[in-house]
PyMOL Python script that loads the backbone (N, CA, C, O; Angstrom):
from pymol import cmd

cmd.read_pdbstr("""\
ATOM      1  N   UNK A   1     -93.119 -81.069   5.221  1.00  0.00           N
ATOM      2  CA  UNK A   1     -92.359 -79.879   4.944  1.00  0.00           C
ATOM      3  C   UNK A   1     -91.402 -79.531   6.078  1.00  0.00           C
ATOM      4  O   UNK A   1     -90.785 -78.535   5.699  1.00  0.00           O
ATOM      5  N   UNK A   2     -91.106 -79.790   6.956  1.00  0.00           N
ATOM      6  CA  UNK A   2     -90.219 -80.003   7.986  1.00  0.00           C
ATOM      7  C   UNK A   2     -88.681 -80.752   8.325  1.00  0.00           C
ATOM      8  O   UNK A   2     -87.937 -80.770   9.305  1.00  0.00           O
ATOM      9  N   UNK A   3     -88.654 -81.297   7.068  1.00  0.00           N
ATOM     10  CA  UNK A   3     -87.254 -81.656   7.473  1.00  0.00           C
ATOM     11  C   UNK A   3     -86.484 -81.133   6.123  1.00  0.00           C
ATOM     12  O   UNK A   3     -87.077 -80.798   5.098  1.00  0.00           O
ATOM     13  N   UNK A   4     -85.317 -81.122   6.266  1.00  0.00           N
ATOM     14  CA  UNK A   4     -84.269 -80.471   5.803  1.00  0.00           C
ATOM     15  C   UNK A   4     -83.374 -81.372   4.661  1.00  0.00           C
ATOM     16  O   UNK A   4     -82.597 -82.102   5.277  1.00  0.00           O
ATOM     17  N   UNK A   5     -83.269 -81.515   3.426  1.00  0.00           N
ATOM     18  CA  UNK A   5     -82.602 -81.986   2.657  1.00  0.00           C
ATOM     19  C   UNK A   5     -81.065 -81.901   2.703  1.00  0.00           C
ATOM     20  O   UNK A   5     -80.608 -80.926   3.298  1.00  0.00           O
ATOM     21  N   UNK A   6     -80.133 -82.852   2.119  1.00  0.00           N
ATOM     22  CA  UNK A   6     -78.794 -82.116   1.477  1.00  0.00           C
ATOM     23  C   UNK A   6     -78.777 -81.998   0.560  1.00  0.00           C
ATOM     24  O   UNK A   6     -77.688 -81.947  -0.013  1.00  0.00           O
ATOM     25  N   UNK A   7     -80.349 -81.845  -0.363  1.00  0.00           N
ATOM     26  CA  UNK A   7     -80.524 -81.627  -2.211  1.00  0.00           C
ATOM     27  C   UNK A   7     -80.944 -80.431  -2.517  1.00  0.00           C
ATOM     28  O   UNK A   7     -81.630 -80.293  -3.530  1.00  0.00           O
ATOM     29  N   UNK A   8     -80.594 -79.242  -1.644  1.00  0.00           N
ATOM     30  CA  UNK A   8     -80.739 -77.904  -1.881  1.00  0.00           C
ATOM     31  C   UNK A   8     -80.320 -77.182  -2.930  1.00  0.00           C
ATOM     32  O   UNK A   8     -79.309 -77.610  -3.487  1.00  0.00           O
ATOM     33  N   UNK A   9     -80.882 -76.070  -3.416  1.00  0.00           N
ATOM     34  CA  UNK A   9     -79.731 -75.570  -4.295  1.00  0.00           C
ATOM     35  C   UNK A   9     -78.663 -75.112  -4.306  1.00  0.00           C
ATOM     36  O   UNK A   9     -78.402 -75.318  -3.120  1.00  0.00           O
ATOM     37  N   UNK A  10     -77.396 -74.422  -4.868  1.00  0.00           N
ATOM     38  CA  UNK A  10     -76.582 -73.573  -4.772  1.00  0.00           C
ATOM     39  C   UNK A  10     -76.657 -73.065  -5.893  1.00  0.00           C
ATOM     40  O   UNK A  10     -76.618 -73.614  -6.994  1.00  0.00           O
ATOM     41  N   UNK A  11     -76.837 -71.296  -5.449  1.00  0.00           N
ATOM     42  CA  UNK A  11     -76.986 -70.488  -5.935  1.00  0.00           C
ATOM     43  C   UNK A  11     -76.108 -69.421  -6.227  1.00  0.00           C
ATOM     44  O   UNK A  11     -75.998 -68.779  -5.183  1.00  0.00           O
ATOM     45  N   UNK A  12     -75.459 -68.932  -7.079  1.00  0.00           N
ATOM     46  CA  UNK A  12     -76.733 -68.769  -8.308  1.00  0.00           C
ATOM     47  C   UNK A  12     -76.623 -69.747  -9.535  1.00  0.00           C
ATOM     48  O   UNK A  12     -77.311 -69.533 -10.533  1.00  0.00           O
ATOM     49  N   UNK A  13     -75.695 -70.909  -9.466  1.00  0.00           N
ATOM     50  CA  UNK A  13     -75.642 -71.807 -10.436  1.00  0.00           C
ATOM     51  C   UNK A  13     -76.869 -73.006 -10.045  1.00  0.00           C
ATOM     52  O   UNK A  13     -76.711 -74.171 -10.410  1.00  0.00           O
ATOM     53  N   UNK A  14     -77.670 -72.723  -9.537  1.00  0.00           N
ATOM     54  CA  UNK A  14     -79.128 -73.404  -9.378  1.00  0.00           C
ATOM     55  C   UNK A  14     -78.822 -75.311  -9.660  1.00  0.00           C
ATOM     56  O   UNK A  14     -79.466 -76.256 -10.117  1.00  0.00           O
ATOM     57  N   UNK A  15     -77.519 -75.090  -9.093  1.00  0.00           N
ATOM     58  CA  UNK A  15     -77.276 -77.183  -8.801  1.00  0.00           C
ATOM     59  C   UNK A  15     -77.539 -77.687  -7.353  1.00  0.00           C
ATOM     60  O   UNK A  15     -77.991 -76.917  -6.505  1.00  0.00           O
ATOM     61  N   UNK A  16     -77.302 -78.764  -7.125  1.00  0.00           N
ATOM     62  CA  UNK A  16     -77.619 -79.907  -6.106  1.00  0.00           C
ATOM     63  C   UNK A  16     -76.827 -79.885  -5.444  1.00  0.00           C
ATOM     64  O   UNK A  16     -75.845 -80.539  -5.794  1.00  0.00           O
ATOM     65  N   UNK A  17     -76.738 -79.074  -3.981  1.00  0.00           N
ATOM     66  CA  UNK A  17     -75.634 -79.194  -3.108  1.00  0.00           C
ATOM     67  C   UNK A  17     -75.487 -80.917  -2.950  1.00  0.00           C
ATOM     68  O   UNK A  17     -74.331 -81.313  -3.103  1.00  0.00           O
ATOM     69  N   UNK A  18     -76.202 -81.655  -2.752  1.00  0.00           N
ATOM     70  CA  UNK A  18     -75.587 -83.115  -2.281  1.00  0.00           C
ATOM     71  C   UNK A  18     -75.140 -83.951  -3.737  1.00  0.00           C
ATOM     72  O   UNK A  18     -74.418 -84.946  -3.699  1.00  0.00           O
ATOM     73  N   UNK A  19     -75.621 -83.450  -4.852  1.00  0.00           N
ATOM     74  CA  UNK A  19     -75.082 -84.070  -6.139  1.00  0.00           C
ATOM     75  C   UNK A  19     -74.707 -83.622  -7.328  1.00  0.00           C
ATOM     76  O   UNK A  19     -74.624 -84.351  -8.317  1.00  0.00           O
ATOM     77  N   UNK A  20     -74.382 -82.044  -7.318  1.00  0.00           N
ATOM     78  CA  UNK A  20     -73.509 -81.029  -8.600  1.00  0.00           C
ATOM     79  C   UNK A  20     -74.778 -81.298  -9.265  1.00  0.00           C
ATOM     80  O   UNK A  20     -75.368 -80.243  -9.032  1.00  0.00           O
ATOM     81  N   UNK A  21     -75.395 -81.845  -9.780  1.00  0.00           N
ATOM     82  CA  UNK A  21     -76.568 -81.805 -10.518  1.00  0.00           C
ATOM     83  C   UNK A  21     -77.182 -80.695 -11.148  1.00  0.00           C
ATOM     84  O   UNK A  21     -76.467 -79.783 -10.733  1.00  0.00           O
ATOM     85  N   UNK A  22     -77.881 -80.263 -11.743  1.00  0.00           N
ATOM     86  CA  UNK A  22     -78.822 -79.741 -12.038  1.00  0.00           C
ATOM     87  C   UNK A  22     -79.556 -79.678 -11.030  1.00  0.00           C
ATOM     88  O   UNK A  22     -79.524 -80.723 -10.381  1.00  0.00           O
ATOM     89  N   UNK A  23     -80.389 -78.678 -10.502  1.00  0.00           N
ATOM     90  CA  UNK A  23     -81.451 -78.675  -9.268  1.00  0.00           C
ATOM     91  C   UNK A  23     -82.206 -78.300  -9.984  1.00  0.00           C
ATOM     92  O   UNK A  23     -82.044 -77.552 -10.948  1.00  0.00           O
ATOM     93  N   UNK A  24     -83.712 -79.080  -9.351  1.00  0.00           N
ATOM     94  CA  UNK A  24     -83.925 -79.952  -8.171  1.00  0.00           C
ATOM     95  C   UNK A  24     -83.186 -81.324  -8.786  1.00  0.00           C
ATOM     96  O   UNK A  24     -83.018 -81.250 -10.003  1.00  0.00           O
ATOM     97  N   UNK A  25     -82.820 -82.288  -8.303  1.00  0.00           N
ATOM     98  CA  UNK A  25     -82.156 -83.742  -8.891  1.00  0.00           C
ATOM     99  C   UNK A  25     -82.917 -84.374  -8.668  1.00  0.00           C
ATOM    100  O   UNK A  25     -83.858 -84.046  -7.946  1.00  0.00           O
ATOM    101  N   UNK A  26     -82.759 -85.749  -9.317  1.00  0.00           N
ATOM    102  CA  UNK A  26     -83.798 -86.492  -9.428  1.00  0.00           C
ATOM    103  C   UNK A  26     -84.436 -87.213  -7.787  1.00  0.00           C
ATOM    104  O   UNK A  26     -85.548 -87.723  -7.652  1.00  0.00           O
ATOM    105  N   UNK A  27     -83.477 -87.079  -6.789  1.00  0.00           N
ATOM    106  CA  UNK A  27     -83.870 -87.261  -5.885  1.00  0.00           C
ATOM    107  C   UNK A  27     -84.587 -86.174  -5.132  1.00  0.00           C
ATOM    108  O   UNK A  27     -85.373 -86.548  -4.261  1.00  0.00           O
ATOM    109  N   UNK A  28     -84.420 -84.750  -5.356  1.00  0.00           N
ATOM    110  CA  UNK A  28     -84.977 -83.547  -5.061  1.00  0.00           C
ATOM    111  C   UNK A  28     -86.800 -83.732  -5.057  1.00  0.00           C
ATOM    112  O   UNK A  28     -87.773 -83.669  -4.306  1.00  0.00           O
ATOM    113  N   UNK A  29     -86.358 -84.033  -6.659  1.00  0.00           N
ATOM    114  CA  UNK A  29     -87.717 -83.803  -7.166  1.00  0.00           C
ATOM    115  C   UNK A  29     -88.184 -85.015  -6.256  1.00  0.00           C
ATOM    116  O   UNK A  29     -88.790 -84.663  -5.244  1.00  0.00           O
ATOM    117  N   UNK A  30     -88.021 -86.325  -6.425  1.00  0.00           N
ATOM    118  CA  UNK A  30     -89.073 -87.728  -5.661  1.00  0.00           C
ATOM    119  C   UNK A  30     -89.328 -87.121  -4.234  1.00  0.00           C
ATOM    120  O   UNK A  30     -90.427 -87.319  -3.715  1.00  0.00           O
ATOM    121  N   UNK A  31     -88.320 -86.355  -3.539  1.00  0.00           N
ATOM    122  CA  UNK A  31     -88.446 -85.840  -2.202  1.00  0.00           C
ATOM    123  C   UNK A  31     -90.054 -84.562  -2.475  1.00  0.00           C
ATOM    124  O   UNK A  31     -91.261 -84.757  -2.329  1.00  0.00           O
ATOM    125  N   UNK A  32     -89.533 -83.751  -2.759  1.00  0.00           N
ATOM    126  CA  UNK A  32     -90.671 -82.855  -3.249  1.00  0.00           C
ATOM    127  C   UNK A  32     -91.837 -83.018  -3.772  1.00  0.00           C
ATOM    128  O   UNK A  32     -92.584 -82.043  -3.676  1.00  0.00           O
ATOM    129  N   UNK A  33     -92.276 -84.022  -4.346  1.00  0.00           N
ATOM    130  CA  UNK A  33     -93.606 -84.713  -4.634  1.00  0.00           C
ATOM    131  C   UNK A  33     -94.093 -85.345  -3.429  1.00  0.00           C
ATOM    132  O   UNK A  33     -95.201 -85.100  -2.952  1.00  0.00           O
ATOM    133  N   UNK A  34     -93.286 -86.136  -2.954  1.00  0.00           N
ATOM    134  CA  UNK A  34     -93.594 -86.931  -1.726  1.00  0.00           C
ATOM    135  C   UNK A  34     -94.080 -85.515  -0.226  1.00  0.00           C
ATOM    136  O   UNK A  34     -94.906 -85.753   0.655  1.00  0.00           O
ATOM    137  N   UNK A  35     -93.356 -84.276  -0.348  1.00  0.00           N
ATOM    138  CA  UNK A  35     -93.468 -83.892   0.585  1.00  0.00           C
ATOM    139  C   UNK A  35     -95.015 -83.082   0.470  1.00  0.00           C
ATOM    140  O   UNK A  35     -95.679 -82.688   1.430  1.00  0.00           O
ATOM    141  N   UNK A  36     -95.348 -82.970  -0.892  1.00  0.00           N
ATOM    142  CA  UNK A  36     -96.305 -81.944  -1.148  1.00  0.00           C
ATOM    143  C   UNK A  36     -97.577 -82.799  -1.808  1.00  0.00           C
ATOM    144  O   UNK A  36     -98.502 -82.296  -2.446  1.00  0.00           O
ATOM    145  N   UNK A  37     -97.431 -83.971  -1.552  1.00  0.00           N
ATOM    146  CA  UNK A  37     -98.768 -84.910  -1.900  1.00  0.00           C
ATOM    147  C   UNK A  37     -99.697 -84.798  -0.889  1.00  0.00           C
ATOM    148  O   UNK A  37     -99.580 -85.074   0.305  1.00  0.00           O
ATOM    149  N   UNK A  38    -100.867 -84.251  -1.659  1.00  0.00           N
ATOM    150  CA  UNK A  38    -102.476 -83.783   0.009  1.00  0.00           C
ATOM    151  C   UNK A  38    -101.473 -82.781   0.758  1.00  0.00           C
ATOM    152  O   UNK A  38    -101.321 -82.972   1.964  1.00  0.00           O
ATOM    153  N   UNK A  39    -100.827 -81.808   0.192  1.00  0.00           N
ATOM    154  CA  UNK A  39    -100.527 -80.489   1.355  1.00  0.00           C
ATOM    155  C   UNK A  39    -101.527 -79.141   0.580  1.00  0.00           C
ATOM    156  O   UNK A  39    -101.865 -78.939  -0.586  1.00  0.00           O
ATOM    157  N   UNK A  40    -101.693 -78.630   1.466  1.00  0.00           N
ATOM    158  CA  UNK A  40    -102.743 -77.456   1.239  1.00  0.00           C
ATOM    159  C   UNK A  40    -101.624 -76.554   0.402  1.00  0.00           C
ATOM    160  O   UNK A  40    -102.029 -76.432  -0.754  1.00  0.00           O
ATOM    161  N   UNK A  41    -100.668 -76.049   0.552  1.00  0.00           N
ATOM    162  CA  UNK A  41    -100.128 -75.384  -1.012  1.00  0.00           C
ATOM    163  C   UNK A  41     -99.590 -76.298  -1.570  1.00  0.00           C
ATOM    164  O   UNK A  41     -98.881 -77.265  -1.291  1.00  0.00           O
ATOM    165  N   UNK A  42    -100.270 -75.603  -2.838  1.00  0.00           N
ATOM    166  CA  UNK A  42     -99.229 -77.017  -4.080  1.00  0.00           C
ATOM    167  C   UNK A  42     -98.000 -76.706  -4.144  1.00  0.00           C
ATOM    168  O   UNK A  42     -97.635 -75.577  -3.814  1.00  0.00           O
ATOM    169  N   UNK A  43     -97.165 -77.612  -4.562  1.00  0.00           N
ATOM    170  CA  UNK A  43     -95.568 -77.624  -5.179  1.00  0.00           C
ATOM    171  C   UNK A  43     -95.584 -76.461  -5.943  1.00  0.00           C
ATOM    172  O   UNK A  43     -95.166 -75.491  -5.310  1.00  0.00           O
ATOM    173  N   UNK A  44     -96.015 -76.160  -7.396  1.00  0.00           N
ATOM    174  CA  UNK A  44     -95.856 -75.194  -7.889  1.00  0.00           C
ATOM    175  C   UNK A  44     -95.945 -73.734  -6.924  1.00  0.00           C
ATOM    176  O   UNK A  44     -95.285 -72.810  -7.400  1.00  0.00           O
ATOM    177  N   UNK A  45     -96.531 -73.487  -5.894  1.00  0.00           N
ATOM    178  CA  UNK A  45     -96.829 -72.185  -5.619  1.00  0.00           C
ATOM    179  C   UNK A  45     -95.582 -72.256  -4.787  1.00  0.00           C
ATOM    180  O   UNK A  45     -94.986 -71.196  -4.599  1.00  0.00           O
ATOM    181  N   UNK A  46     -95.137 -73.294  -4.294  1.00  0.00           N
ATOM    182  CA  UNK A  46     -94.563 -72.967  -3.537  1.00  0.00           C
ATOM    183  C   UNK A  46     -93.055 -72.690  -4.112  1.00  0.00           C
ATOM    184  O   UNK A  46     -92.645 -71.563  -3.836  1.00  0.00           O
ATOM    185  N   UNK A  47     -91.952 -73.700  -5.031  1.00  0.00           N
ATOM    186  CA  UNK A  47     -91.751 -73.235  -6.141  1.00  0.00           C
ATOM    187  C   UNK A  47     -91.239 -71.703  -6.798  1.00  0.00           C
ATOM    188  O   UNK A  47     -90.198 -71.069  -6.969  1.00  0.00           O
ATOM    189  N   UNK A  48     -92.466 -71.601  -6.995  1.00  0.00           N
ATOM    190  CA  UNK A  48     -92.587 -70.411  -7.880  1.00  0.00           C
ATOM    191  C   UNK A  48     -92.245 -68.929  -6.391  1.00  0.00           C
ATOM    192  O   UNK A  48     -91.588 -67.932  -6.689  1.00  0.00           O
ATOM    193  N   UNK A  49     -92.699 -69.077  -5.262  1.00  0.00           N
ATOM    194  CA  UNK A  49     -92.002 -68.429  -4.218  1.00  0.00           C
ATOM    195  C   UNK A  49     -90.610 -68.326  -3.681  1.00  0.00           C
ATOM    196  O   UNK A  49     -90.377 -67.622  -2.698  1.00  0.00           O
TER     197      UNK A  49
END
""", "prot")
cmd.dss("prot")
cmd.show_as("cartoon", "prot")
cmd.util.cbc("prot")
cmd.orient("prot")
């Protein structure tokens, strides 16, 4: 959880600063699984914060 993406959102059109996308993008999301696999809060809670 410490390092910093360029697959953030922009808001309030909730896309992919590094790829106009839809956010999270498909690289968002592989990043975000990977970062929250065995972490004490899950993805969703965190997410949903």
């Amino acid at each position: 959880m410490g390092w910093v993406s360029v697959h953030q959102p922009v808001r309030p059109q909730w896309i992919c600063a590094g790829r106009g996308a839809a956010w999270p993008c498909r690289t968002r999301k592989r990043q975000l699984v990977a970062e929250f696999t065995g972490a004490r809060v899950s993805l969703m809670l965190h997410l949903s914060a």
